[in-house]
C-alpha positions in Angstrom: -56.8 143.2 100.5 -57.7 139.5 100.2 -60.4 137.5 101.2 -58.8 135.7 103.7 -57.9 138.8 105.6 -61.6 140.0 105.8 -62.4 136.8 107.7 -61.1 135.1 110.9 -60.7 131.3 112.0 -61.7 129.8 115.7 -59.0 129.7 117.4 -56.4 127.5 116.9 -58.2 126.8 113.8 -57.5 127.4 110.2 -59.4 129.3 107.8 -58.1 127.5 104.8 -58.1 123.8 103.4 -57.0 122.7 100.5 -58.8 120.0 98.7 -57.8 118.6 95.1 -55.1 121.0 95.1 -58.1 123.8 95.7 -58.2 126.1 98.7 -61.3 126.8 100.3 -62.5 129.2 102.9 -64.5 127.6 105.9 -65.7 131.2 107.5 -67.4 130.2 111.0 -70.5 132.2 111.8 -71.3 133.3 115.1 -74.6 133.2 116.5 -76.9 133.3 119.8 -76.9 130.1 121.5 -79.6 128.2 120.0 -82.0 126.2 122.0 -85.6 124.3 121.5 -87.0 127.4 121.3 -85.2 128.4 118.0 -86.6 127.9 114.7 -83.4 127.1 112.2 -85.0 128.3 109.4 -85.2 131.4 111.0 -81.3 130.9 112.1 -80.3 130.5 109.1 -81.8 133.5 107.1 -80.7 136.2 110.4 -77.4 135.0 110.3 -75.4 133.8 107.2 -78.3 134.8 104.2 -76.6 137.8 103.9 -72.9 137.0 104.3 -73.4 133.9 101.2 -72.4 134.3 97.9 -73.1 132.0 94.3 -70.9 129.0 94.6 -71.2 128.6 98.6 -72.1 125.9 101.1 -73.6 126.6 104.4 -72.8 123.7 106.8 -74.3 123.3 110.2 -73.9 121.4 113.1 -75.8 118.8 114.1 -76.0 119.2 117.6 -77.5 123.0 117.0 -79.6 121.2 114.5 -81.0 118.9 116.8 -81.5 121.3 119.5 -83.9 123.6 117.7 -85.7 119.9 117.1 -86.1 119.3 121.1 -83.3 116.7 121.0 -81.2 117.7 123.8 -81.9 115.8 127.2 -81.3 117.1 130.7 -78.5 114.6 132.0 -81.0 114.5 135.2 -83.5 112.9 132.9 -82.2 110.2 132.0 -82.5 107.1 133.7 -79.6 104.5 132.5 -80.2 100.9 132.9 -77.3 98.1 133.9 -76.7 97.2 130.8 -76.2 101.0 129.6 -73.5 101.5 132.8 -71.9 98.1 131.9 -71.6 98.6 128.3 -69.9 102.2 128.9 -67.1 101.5 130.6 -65.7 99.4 127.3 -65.9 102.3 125.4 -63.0 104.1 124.1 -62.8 107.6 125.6 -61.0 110.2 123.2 -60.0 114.0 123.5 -62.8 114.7 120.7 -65.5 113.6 123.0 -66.6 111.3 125.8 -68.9 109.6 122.8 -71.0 106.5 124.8 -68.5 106.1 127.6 -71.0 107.5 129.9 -73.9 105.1 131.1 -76.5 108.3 130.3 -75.0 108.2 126.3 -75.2 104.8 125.9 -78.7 104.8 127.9 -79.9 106.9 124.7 -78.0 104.8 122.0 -79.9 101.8 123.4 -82.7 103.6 123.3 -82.4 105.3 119.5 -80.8 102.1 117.9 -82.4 99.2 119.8 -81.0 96.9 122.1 -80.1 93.9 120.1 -78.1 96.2 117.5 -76.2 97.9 119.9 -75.6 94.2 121.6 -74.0 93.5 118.1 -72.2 96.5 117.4 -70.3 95.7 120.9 -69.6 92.0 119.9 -68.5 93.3 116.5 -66.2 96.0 118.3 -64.6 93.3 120.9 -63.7 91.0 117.5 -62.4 94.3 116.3 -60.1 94.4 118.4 -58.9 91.2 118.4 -57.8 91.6 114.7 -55.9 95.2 115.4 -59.0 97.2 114.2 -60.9 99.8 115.9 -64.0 101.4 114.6 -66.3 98.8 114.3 -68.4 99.7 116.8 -69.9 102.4 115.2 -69.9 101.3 112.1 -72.6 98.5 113.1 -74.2 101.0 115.4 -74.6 103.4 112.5 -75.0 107.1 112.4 -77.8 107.7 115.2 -75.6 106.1 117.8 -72.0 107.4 116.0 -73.8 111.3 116.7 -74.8 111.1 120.2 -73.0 114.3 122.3 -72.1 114.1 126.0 -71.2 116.6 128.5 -68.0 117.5 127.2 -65.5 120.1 129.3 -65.7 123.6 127.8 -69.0 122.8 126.2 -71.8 126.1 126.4 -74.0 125.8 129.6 -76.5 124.7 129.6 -75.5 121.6 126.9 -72.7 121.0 129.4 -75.3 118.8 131.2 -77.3 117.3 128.4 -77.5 114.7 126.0 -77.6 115.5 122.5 -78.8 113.1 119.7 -78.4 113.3 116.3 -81.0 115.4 114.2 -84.0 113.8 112.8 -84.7 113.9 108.9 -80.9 115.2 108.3 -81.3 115.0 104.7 -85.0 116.4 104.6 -83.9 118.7 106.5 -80.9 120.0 104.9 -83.3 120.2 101.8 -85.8 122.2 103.5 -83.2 125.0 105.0 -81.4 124.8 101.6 -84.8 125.9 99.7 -85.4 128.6 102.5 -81.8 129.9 102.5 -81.4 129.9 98.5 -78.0 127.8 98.9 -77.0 124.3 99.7 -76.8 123.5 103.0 -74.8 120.6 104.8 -75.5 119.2 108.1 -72.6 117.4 109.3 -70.7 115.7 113.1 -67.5 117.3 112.9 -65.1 117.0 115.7 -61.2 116.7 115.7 -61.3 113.0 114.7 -62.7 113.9 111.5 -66.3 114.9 109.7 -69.5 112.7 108.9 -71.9 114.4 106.7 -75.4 113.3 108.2 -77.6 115.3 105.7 -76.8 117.3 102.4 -79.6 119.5 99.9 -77.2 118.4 96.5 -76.1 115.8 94.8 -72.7 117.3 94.2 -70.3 117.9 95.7 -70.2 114.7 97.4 -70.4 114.7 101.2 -67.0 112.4 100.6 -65.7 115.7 99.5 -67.5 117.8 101.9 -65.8 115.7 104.7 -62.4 116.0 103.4 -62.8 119.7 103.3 -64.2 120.1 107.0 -62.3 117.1 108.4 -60.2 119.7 110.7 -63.3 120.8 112.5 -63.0 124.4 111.6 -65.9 125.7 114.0 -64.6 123.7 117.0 -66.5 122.1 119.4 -66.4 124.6 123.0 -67.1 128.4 124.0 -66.9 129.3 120.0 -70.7 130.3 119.4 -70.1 129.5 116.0 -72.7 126.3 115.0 -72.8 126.9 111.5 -69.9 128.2 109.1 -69.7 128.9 105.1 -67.8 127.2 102.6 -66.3 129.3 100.3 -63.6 128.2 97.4 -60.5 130.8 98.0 
């Protein structure tokens, strides 16, 4: 029997990516639905420790990440100002996620990345746009504002009301699980757009690399229970 058969995608998902003419496995892993009362560490060694072989890659998401780190928000909680609710309805709503196109997101970005940078990135993204490009928006905003989560339809209550910002320390982080675990560990924004890699333990692979090879979103991003998967050459 092969490998592949002992494991299953997600739904509508694939199991299998080829990078560099390489297949790999990216084998979700199913877990409890993780809150501020979680520990990851303590995730991380119930769950996949005993499922990881030499050779493999943990990779985690950062919105369980930052939810064990008390960086989920009640949508009730927040309090957007004018300019939050003014600035949100220029922004580019996709089927990946609602992103800062609420007034509560962009409320937070303001918040996380300052006012005058976020200012910018929005003058940046309207020039964007005059020249045919998109994207700049978050590239001036950066990371923190690129991996704030909405509400998003078919999200896990409670989250389907909250906020969720990115994790903090993702590097130091990643490097702390990875020494606890015994393997490298990734913590990465993946959605069907594509992957960021927001913290890695190694130096190699790169998290270039580690994008290409979870740019499909292979634990999906609704009722799935699978925050975390392993990565796993074929």
């Amino acid at each position: 029997m092969s490998e592949e058969m002992n494991h299953s995608a997600n739904p509508g998902k694939s199991l299998i990516r080829s990078v560099d003419g390489v297949d790999y496995l990216r084998i979700p892993v199913k877990t409890h639905l993780i809150t501020k009362d979680d520990d990851m560490e303590d995730v991380v060694l119930k769950y996949p420790k005993d499922r990881m072989r030499p050779g493999d890659i943990l990779f985690i998401s950062e919105k369980a990440v930052a939810c064990t780190q008390d960086r989920a928000i009640p949508m009730e909680d927040i309090r957007p100002r004018k300019l939050a609710v003014t600035l949100s309805r220029y922004v580019t709503k996709t089927p990946a996620g609602i992103g800062l196109g609420i007034p509560e997101t962009m409320e937070m970005a303001l918040r996380e990345c300052g006012t005058l940078r976020i200012l910018f990135a929005a003058f940046c993204s309207v020039i964007g746009k005059i020249f045919g490009q998109r994207g700049w928006f978050y590239n001036v905003a950066g990371p923190k504002a690129r991996g704030i989560d909405g509400p998003t339809e078919g999200t896990i209550p409670p989250y389907d009301h909250y906020v969720v910002l990115t994790p903090a320390d993702p590097m130091g982080t990643a490097k702390g699980l990875a020494q606890a675990l015994g393997y490298p560990v990734a913590i990465v924004d993946i959605n069907d757009l594509g992957a960021n890699i927001l913290g890695f333990s190694e130096k190699e692979p790169s998290m270039d690399w580690l994008a290409q090879a979870l740019g499909d979103n292979p634990l999906g991003q609704g009722e799935e229970c699978t925050p975390m998967g392993i990565l796993r050459r074929a």
